[in-house]
N, C-alpha and C positions, 0 to 999 in steps of 0.2 A: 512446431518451429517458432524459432523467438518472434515478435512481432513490435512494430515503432511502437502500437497503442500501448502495448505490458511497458515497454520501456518507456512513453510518459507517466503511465500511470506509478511506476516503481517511484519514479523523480517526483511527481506531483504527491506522493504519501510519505517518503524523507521528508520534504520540504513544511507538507503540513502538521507531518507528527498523528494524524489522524485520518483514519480511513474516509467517515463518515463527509467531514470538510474537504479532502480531496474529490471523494466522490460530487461533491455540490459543486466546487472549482472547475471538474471535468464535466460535469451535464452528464454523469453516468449512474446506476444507482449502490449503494452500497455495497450489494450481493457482485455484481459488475466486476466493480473495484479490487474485491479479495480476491474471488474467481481467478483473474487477469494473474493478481499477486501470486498465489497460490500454485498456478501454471506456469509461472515462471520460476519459481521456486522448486518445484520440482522437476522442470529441463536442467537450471542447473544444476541441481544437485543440492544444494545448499540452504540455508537460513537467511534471508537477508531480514529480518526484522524482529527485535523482541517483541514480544507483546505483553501489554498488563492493561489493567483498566483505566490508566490516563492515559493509552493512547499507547505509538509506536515507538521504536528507536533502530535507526537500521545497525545488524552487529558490525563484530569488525569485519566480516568479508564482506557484508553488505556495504560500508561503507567505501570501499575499493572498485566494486561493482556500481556501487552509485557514479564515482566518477569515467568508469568507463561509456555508462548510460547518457550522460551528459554532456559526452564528448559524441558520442554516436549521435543523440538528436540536435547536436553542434552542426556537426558535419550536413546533416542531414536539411536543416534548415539552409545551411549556405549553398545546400542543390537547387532548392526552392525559389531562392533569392535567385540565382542566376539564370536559372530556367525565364525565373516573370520578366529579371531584366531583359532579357534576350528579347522578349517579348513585348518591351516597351511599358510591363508592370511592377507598380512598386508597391508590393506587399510585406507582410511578416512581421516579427516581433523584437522587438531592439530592447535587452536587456543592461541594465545601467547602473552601475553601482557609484558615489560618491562619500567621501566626507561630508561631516555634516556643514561643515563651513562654507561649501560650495553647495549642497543642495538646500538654505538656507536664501541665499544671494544674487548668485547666478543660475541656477538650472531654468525655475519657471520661464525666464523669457528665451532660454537657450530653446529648451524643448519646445515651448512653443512656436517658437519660431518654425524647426522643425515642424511639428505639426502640419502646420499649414502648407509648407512644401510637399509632405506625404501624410496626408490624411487618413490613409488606409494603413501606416505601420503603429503597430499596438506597441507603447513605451510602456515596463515596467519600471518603475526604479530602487532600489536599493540601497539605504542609509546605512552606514556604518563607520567603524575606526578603522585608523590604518591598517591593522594587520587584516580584519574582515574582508576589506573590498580586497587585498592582493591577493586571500586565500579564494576567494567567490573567483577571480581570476584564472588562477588556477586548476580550478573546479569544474571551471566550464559553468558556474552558475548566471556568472553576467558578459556583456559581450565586452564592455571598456570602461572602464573604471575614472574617476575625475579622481586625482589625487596628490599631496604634495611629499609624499614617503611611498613612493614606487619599488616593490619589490627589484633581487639583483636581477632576475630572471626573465623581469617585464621587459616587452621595450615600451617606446612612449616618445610622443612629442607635446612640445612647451607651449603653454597657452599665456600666460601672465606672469610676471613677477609680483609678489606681494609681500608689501611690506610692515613691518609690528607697527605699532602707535600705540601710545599711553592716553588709557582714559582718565579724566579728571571728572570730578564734577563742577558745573561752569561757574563755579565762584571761587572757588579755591584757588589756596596763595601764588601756585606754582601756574596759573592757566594760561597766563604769558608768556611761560619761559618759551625761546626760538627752542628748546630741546631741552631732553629730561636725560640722565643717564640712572644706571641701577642704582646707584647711589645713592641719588637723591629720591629714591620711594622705597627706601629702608625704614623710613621711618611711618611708613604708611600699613596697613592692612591692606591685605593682595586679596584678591578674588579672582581664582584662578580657573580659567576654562577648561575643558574636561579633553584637552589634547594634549596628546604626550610629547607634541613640539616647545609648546609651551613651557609644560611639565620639565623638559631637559633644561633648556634656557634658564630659568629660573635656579635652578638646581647647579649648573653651570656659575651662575651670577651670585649666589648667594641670598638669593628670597623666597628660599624656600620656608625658612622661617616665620615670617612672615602669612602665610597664605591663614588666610580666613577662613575663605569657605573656597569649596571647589562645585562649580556651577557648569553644567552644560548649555541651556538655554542664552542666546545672546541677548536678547530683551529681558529678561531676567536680571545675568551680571548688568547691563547698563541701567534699569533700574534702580540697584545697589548703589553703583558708584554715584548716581544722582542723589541720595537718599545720605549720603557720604559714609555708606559699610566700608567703606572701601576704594583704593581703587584696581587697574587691571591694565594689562597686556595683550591687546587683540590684532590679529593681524585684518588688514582693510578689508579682506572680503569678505569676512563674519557681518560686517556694516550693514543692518538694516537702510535703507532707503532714508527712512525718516527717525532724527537720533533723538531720545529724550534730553532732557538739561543737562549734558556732558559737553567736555570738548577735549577733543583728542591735539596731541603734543606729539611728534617724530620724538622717535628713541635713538640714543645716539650713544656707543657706535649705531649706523645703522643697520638693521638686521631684515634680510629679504629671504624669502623661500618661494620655489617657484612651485606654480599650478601645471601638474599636465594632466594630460588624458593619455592612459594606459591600456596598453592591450596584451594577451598573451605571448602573439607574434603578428606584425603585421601581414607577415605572407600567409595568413590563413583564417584572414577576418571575413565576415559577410560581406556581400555587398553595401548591404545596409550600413553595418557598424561602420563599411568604410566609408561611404556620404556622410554619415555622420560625425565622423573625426574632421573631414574636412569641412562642415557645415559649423563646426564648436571652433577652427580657428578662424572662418570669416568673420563670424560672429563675437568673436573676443577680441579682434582687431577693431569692429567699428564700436564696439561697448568700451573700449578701455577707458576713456576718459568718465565713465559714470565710474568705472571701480577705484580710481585715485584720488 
């Protein structure tokens, strides 16, 4: 008979790619790990995994079956959650996917904060691009995703609005202007960060020709444009804390894109992920003024 432990295990060897690091992840031993695989593979009937010497790949039924496994120890865990609540305990593991502009900025004090209210819940988290965190969503690989390109399917509520700014370097000609339009950094070298919000905008506006270099890193592009490769288009809450010898200029028209926090559906979140959507807008309400 199927059992949770094959069905983490199935998830934790997708996910690694490799029996041996799954088995280390699980505190099981290798022989364990196949065994489990193995016996599960023969209840269904089926292949879920090629195998070669670099390791695994689950096929394509396997990857159909992965996300049914993932909904199952979805489910599974939000038994768990409600059972401790019930109990006046707050355990379990709060899975968290982000862009990187927000897990850059805002996460550390977010989640921390968290923390300290539930000490006993394990945070993973999750970096990726737009399309990654809404597919992880999907998947059932994470519980709520931060993000500002929300698939049609999510729902989600609104944490911030955030707005572009143009970087300069702090001595250049232009570091006074009240506002910059496309325009006028046509004639500039672009340093374009590594989102496809961005990527449109520009492409939109006509700078695309322009781009220099395409940089993911935000201490990195602000480096750059200090050094004057360049300059860039960063929305505020890429904003390190502390800026090198730049100064940002409002882009005008002006262009906003909002932050939210996404979920698959909210009538079938954890408990946990649900304290935690409401713990990310108390929390962006008393931060707003750091992120402006």
């Amino acid at each position: 008979m199927m059992t949770l432990a094959q069905l983490q295990v199935f998830v934790a060897v997708a996910e690694a790619k490799n029996v041996t690091k799954a088995a280390d992840t699980l505190g099981f031993t290798q022989s364990a790990v196949s065994q489990m695989i193995q016996s599960l593979e023969k209840e269904l009937g089926i292949p879920l995994f090629h195998r070669s010497r670099k390791g695994v790949i689950p096929t394509n039924i396997g990857e159909r079956m992965l996300r049914q496994a993932r909904e199952i120890l979805r489910i599974t865990a939000c038994m768990k959650q409600e059972a401790a609540a019930a109990q006046g305990i707050e355990t379990g593991t709060l899975r968290i996917g982000a862009i990187h502009s927000v897990s850059t900025k805002m996460l550390p004090g977010l989640i921390g904060s968290f923390r300290k209210r539930y000490p006993q819940v394990e945070i993973v988290l999750f970096e990726g691009e737009y399309e990654e965190v809404n597919t992880w969503i999907n998947s059932s690989v994470i519980d709520v995703c931060f993000t500002t390109a929300p698939g049609k399917e999510m729902e989600f509520v609104p944490l911030a609005t955030d707005q572009m700014m143009v970087f300069l370097p702090e001595d250049h000609p232009l570091q006074h202007a009240p506002y910059l339009t496309f325009s006028d950094l046509r004639k500039n070298c672009f340093i374009m960060p590594k989102d496809d919000c961005i990527k449109k905008l520009l492409q939109e506006n006509g700078l695309s020709s322009t781009v220099t270099f395409e940089v993911r890193d935000v201490t990195t592009i602000l480096a750059m444009v200090q050094e004057w490769v360049g300059v860039t288009i960063l929305p505020q809450l890429y904003m390190p804390e502390v800026l090198p010898k730049v100064v940002s200029v409002p882009l005008r028209p002006v262009i906003t894109r909002e932050l939210v926090i996404s979920v698959r559906s909210f009538a079938s979140v954890s408990p946990m992920a649900a304290e935690f959507i409401l713990h990310s807008q108390e929390y962006m309400k008393t931060k707003m003024t750091a992120f402006s």
